[in-house]
Each structure stands twice: as C-alpha cells, then as structure tokens.
C-alpha positions as CSV (number, residue, x, y, z in Angstrom):
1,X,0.0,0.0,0.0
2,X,1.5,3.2,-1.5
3,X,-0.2,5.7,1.6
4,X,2.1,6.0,4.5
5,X,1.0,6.4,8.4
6,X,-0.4,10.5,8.8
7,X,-0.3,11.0,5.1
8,X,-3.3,13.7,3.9
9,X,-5.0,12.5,1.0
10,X,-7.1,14.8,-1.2
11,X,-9.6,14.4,-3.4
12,X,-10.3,17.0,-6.0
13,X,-13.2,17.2,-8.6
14,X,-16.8,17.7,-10.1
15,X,-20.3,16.1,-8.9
16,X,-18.7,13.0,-8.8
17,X,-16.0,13.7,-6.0
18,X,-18.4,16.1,-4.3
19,X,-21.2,14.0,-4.0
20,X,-23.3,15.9,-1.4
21,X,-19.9,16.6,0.3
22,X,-21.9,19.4,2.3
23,X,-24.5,17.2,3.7
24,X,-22.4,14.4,5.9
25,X,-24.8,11.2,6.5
26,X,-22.7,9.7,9.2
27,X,-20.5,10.5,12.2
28,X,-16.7,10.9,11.3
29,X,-17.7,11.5,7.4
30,X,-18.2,15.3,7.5
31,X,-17.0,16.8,4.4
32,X,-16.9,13.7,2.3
33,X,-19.9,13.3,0.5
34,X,-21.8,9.8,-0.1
35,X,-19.8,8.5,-2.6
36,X,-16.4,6.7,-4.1
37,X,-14.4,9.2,-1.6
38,X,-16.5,8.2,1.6
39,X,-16.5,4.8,0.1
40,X,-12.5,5.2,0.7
41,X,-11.9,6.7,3.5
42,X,-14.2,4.1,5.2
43,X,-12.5,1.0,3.5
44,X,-8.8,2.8,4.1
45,X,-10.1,3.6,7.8
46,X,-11.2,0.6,8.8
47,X,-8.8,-1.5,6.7
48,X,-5.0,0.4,8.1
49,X,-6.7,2.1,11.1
50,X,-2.6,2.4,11.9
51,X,-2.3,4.7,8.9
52,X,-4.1,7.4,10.9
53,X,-4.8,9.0,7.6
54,X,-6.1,12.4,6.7
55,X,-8.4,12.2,4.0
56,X,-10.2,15.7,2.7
57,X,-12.5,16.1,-0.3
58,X,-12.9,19.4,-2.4
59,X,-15.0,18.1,-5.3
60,X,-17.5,21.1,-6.6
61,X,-20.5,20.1,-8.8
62,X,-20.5,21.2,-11.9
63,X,-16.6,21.6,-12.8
64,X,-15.1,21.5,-15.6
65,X,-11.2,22.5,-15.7
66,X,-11.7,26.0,-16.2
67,X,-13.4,25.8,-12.7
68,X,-10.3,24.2,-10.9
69,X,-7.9,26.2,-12.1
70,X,-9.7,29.2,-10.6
71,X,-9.6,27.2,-7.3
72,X,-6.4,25.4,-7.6
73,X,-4.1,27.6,-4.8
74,X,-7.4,27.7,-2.1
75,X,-8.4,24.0,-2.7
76,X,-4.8,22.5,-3.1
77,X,-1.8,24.2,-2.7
78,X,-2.8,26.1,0.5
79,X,-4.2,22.7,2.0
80,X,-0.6,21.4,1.3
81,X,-1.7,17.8,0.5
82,X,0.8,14.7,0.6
83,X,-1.3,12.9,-1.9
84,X,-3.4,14.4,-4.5
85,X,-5.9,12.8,-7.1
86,X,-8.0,14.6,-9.4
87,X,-11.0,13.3,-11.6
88,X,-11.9,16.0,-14.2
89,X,-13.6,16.0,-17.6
90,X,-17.4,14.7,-17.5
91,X,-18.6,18.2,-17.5
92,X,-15.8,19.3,-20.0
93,X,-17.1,17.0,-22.0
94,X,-20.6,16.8,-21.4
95,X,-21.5,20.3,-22.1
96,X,-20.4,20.3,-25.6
97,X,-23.1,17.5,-26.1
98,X,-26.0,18.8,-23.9
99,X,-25.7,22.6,-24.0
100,X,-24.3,22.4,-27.8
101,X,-25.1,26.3,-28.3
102,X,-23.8,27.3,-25.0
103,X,-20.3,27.6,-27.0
104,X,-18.7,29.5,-23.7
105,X,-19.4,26.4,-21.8
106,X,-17.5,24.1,-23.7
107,X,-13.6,23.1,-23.0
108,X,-12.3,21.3,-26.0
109,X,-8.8,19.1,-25.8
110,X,-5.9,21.5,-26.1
111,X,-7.5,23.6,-23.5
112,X,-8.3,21.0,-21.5
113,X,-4.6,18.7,-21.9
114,X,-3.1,21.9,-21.5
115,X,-4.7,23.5,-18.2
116,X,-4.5,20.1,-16.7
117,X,-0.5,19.9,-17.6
118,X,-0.3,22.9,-15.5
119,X,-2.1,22.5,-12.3
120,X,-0.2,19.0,-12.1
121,X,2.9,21.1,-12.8
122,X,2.2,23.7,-10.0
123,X,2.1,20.8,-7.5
124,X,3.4,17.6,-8.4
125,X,7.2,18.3,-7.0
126,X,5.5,19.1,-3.3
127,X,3.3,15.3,-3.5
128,X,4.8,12.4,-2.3
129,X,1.9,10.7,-5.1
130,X,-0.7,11.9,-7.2
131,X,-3.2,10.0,-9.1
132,X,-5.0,10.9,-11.7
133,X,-8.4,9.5,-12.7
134,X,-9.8,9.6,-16.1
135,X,-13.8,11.0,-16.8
136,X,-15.9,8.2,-18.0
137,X,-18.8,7.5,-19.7
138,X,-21.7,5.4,-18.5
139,X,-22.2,3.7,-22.1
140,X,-21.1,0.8,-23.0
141,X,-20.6,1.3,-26.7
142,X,-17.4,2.7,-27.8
143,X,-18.7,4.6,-30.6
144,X,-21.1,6.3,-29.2
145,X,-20.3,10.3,-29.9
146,X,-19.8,11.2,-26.0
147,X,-18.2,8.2,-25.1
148,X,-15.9,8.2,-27.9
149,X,-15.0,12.0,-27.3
150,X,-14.6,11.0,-23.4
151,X,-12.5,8.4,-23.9
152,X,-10.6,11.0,-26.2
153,X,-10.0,13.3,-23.0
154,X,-9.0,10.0,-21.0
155,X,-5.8,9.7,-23.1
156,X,-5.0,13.0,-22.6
157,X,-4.9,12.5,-18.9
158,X,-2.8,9.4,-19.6
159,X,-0.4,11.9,-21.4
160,X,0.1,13.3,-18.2
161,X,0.4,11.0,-16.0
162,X,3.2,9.5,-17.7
163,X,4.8,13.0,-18.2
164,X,4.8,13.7,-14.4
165,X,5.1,9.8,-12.8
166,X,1.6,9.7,-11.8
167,X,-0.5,7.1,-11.2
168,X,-3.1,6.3,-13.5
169,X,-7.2,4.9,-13.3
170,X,-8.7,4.6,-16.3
171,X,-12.0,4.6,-14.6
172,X,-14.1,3.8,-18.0
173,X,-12.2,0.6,-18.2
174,X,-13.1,-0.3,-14.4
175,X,-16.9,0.0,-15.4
176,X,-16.1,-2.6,-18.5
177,X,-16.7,-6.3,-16.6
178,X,-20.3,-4.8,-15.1
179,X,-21.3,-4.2,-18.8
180,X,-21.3,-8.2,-19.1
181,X,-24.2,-8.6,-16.9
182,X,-25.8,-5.4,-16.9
183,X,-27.4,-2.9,-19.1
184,X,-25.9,0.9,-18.3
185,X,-29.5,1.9,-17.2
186,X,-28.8,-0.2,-13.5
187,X,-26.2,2.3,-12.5
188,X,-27.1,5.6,-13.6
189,X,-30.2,8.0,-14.7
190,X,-28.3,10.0,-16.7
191,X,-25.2,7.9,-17.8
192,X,-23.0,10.3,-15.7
193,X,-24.2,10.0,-12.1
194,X,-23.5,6.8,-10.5
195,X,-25.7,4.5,-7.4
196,X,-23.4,3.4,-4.6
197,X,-22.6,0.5,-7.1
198,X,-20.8,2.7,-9.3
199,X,-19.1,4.7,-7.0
200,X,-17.8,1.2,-5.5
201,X,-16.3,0.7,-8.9
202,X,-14.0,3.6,-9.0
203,X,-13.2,3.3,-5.3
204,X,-12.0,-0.3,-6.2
205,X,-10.4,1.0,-8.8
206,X,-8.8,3.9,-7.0
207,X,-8.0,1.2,-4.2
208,X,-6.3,-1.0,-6.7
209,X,-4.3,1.3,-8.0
210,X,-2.5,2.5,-4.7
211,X,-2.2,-1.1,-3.6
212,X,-4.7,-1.8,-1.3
213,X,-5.1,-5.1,0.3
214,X,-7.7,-6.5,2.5
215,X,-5.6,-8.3,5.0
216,X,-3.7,-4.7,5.6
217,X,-0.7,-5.0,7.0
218,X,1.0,-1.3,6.3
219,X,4.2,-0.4,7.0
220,X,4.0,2.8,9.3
C-alpha cells in the first residue's frame, strides 16, 4: 500500500467527487460526501486504522477544468496535501453535447490537456503521489459520440500521467466487466451520475491502483 502512516490525501473534482460533500450522512464523514471518496476513506479507515490518515474532499459540482484552475491555490496548494488525485472532464465533455449552443461552456482538448498539464505542474514536485483518474462515460458502446470524445480526454490524462510519474485509473475501463451482466441503465439516470454500485467501482479501482489489500498490514 502506497499511503504512508499521517499522510493527507485529497480528493479533488466535479459532482462525482463532491457528491453531497456538504450534507455528511454519518458521524466521522463530514465533508466527504456519499460517494467513491466516503467509500474510501471508510474501506482505508477501517482497513490500516494504523495509517491514521487524513483524508479531505474538495469536489465542486459542476466543474469542468476552467473551474479548478480558478480554485487550484485555495483548494490544493494552500491545503498542502501529501497525496493528491483529481477526476476532471465529465462536464468538459458533457457540455459540448447537452448545451451544444452554449459555446462559452464548452472546454475542447488542447484547452483541457493543456490546463491540466499545468495545475499538475504547479504541485506535483511538493506530492509524495498523485493520481490521476480519467472521466468516464456510462455507455457501454465505444462509438457512441460522448463516449468516444470522453474516452478522447482519458488519453490526454494518460499523457500526463506518464509525463509527471503519476499514477493512472482509467476509470471507464473499471466499469467494463459490469457491462457483461448489466445494461448501463442499472447504475445511472443519466449515464453520468453513478448509485453506490458505481461509486464502488472507481473506489476499487482507485483502491487498486495505490495497492490496497484486505488483510492490511502497512508499514507505518
């Protein structure tokens, strides 16, 4: 497991990461929303409750890019995070497809690669890790015009996670085994907005990727 004991994780993003963030629905969860991010802080918590970990979530509705960077010093550099893992793009995306004539609304790639290659910048050399968490798609065909521009943005974000030794979750691949058995309707309304089973699929694969195990056993 990559998170060392004290470390101060946090989470940074759009509806998905906030997830009701401001209304807490349990004792000790303040702050974190209802979804993946509870999800792990409760499986990390109760999991390596020697970690003593710090976990903080500053996901805004809505997002898109343009919206972090405005925040970026408030939300992360002045909160001075050890790890840091940011899930951006749905809205950056999405906007483009259901606001088509709302033109100031839409963040296309270059923007999008670009502002992203400088927030990383502006922090990466203070993290002891970042991850970095692609925008998905609730569809399950790949040529379907929003997925296929999403998955667009997802390589982008691969881009920079090689370019600054971050670790990547391509969270539209974790949803692939659930298409198998299940149409997209059983997680979503809108093919954006995940149920609890959806949010425990990028919490597995966030957990995954940092090398969480069940039987614990962290090095402090």
């Amino acid at each position: 497991m990559k998170l060392q004991k004290n470390d101060k994780l946090l989470f940074i993003g759009d509806s998905i990461t906030d997830c009701g963030r401001e209304h807490p629905v349990g004792e000790g969860s303040s702050g974190l929303g209802h979804g993946y991010v509870a999800q792990v802080y409760a499986l990390l918590r109760s999991i390596y409750p020697e970690l003593m970990l710090h976990i903080q979530n500053v996901g805004n509705s809505g997002n898109t890019i343009r919206d972090l960077k405005q925040r970026w010093d408030r939300d992360v550099i002045d909160l001075k995070p050890d790890w840091l893992t940011i899930m951006i793009g749905i809205n950056d995306v999405w906007r483009q497809f259901d606001r088509p004539l709302s033109a100031d609304s839409h963040v296309f790639l270059e923007e999008y690669e670009s502002t992203l290659r400088e927030l990383v910048s502006s922090v990466r050399p203070n993290l002891k890790g970042l991850v970095l968490m692609t925008p998905y798609y609730l569809e399950a065909n790949p040529e379907d015009p929003m997925r296929a521009t999403m998955d667009i943005y997802g390589e982008a974000v691969r881009r920079v996670a090689n370019e600054f030794d971050a670790i990547m979750v391509d969270t539209q691949a974790a949803f692939v085994p659930f298409w198998d058995h299940f149409y997209t309707s059983v997680l979503t309304y809108d093919r954006v907005h995940p149920d609890a089973t959806g949010h425990m699929i990028l919490s597995k694969a966030f957990l995954d990727a940092i090398g969480f195990e069940w039987s614990g056993g962290a090095k402090s």
